[in-house]
GUKE-678998 format. One record per residue: residue in three letters; x, y, z of N, C-alpha, C, O, CB in turn. Coordinates in pm, whole numbers, plus 50000, padded with zeros to 5 digits. Glycine has a CB too. Example, Ala and Ser with C-alpha at 12.3 -4.5 7.8 and 13.67 -1.06 7.14 Angstrom:
ALA513194943150780512304955050780513204967050780514244966850846511314955350905 SER512854977550708513674989450714512905000350787513415011450804514084994050572 
//
This chain:
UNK547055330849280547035317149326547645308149219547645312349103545605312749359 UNK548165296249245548145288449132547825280049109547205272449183548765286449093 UNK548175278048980547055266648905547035253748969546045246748994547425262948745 UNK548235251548993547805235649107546895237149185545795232049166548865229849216 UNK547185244349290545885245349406544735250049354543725245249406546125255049528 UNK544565259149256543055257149204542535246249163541325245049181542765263949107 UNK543075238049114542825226849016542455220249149541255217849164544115220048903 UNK543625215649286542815203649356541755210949453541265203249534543905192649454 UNK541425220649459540465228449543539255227449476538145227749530540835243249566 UNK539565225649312538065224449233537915207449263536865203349313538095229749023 UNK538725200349240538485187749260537765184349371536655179149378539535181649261 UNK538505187949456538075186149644536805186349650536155176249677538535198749760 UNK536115201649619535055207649630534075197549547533145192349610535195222349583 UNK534275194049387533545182549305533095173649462532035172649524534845171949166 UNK534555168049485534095152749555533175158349667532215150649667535555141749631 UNK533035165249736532855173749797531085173449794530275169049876533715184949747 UNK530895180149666529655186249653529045167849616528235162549692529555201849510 UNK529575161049498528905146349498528755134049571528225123449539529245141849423 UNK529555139249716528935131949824527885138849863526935131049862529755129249934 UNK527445152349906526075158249947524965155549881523835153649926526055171249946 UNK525365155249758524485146549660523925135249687522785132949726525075143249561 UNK525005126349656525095111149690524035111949821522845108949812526895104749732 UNK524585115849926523775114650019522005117750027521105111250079524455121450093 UNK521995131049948520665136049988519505124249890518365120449915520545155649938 UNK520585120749759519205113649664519175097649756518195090449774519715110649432 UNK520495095549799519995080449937519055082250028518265073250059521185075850055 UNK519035093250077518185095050173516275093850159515315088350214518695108150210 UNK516635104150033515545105449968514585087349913513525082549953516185115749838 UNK515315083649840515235067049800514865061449893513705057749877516425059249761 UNK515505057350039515835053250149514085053250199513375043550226517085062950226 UNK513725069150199512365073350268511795068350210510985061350271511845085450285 UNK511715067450015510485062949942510095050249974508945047050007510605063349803 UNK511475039449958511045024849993510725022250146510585010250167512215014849952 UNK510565030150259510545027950349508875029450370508125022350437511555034650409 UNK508515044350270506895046250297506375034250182505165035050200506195065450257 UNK506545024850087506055017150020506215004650130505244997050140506685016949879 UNK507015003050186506854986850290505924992350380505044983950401508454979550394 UNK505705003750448504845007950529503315003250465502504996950533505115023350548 UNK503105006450351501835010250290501594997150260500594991150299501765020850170 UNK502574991550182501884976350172501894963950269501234953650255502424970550063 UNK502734967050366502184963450495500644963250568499964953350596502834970850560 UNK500364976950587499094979850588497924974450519496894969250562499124989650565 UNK498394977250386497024969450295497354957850282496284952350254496624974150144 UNK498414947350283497944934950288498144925850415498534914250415498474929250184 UNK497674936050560496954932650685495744934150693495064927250769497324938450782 UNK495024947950581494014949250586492614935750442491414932950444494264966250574 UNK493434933150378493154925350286493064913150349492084906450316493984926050183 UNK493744908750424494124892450538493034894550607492194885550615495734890850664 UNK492804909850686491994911550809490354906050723489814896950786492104931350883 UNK489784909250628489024912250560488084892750555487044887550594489884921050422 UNK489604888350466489484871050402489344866650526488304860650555490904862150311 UNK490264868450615489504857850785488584861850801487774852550790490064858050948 UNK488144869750820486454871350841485804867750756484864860450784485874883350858 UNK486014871050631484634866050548485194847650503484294840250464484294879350361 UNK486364843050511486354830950521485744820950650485604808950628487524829750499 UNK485384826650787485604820150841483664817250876482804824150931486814824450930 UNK483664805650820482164802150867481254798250966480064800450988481914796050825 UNK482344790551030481644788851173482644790051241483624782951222480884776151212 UNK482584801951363483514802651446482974810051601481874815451592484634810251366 UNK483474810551706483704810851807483424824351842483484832451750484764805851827 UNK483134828651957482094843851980483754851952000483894864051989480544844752177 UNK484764843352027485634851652043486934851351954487924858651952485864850752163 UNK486544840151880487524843451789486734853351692487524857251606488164830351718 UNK485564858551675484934865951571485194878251627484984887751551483434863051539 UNK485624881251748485944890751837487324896451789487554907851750485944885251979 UNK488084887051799489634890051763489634894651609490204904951573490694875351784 UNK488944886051520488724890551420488674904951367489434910251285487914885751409 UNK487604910351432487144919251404487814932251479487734943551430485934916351417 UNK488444929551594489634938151647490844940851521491074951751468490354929151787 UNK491464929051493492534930151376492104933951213492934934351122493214915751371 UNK490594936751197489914943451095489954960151117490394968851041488424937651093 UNK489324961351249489524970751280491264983051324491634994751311488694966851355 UNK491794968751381493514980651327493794979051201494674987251170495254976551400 UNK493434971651100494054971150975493774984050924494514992850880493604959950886 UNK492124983350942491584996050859492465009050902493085016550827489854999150894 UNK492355009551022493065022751128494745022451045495305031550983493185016551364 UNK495075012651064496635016450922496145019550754496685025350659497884997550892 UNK495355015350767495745013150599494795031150598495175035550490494714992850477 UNK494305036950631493205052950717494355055550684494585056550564492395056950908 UNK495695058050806496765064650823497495065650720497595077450688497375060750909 UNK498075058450652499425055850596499015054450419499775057250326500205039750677 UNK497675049650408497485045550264497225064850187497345075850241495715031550253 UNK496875061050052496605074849930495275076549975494805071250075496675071549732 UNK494815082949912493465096249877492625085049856491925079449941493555109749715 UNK492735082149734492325070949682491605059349751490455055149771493285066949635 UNK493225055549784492605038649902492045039849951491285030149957493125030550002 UNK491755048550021490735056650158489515057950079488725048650097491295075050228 UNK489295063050033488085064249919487255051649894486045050049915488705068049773 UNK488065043649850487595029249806487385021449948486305017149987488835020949699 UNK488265020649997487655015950140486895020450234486645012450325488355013950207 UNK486295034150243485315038350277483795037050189482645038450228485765049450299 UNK484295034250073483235033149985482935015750028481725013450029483705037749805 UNK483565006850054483494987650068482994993050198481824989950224485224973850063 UNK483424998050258482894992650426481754999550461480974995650548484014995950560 UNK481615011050390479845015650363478695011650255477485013550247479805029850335 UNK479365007150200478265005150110477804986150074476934979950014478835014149962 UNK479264982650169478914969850091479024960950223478094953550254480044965249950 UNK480434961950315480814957250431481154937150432481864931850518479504963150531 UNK480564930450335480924917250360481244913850205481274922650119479714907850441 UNK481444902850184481864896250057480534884450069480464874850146483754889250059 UNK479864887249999478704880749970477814881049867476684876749842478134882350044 UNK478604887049819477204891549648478564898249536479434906049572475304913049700 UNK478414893449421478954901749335479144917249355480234922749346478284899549236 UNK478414921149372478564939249370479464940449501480154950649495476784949949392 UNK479624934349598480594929849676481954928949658482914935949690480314920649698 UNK481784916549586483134918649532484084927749432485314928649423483224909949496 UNK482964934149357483714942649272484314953549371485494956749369482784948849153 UNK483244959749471483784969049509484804969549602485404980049623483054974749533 UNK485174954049690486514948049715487834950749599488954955949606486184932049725 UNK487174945349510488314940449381489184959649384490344963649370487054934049155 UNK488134965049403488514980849358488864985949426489104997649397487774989449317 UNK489164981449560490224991849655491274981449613492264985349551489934994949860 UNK491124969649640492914957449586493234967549479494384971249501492684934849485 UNK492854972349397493124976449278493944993849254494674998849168491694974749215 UNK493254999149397493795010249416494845010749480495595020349459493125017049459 UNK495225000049581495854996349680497204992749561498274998349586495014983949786 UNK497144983249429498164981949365498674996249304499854998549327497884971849274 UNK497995005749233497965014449191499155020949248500205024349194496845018649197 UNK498655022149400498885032649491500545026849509501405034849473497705033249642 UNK500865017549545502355009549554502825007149393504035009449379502184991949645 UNK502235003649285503615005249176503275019449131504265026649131503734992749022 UNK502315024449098502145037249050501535038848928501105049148877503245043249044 UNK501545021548864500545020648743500145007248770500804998548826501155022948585 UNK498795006248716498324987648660497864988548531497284997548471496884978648751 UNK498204977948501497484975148339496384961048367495924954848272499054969648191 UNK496054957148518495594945848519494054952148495493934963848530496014936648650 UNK493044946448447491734950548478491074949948598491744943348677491054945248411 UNK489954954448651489464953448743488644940048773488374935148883488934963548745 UNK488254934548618487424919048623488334910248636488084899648693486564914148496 UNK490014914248567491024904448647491124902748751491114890548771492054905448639 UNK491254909148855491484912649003490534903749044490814892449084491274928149058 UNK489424908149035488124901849078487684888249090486854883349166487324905749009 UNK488634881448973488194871548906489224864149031488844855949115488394870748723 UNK490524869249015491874864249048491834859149204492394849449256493004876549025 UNK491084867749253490624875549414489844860149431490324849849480489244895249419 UNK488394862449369487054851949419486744836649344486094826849382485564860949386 UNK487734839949188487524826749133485994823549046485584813248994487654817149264 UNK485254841049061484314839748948484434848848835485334857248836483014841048994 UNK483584847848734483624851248602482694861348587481544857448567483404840648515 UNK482894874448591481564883548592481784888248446480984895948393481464897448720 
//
């Protein structure tokens, strides 16, 4: 054979092989940011779902209704789509604690928000009494 056509056959093949590339790590990327808008979608419907209810003090048999419908799909996404973790912590708030009304309340709120950040950048350096604080506006 000769050396020309080897030479653009190796070339070819390069461009070749670093578009399959190109492609597979886009794709790949593509999926990651697609499951992070998913997830934080979820948790901050389920975080919204949470504050209307426990913000809302006097209200209507059916708006407490709707409420608690859009609490209830939040949770059902954030179940599906969220980590090990989140699930954990939010099964741990909605059993053990269920409203925002007492300190021990809120911490254990503050601590799924907290897993929920975790879980979308992949690290926090914030504390958990930050969150808490940041969240309710008290000083524990």
């Amino acid at each position: 054979m000769d050396v020309k056509l080897i030479a653009a056959l190796v070339g070819l093949l390069g461009v070749f092989a670093g578009g399959l590339i190109q492609y597979y790590f886009g794709k790949l990327s593509e999926k990651t940011k697609k499951h992070i808008e998913i997830r934080s979608t979820a948790y901050l419907d389920l975080i919204n779902a949470v504050s209307n209810l426990a913000g809302t003090a006097q209200f209507s048999e059916q708006r407490g209704i709707e409420q608690l419908q859009d609490l209830t799909k939040a949770k059902s996404r954030a179940i599906v789509v969220g980590s090990d973790l989140v699930v954990e912590k939010l099964h741990y708030f909605f059993n053990e604690h269920v409203s925002l009304k007492s300190h021990d309340n809120y911490i254990a709120f503050s601590d799924m928000v907290m897993a929920m950040r975790l879980d979308l950048t992949g690290k926090s350096s914030i504390s958990l009494k930050m969150i808490s604080e940041a969240l309710f506006g008290i000083k524990s």
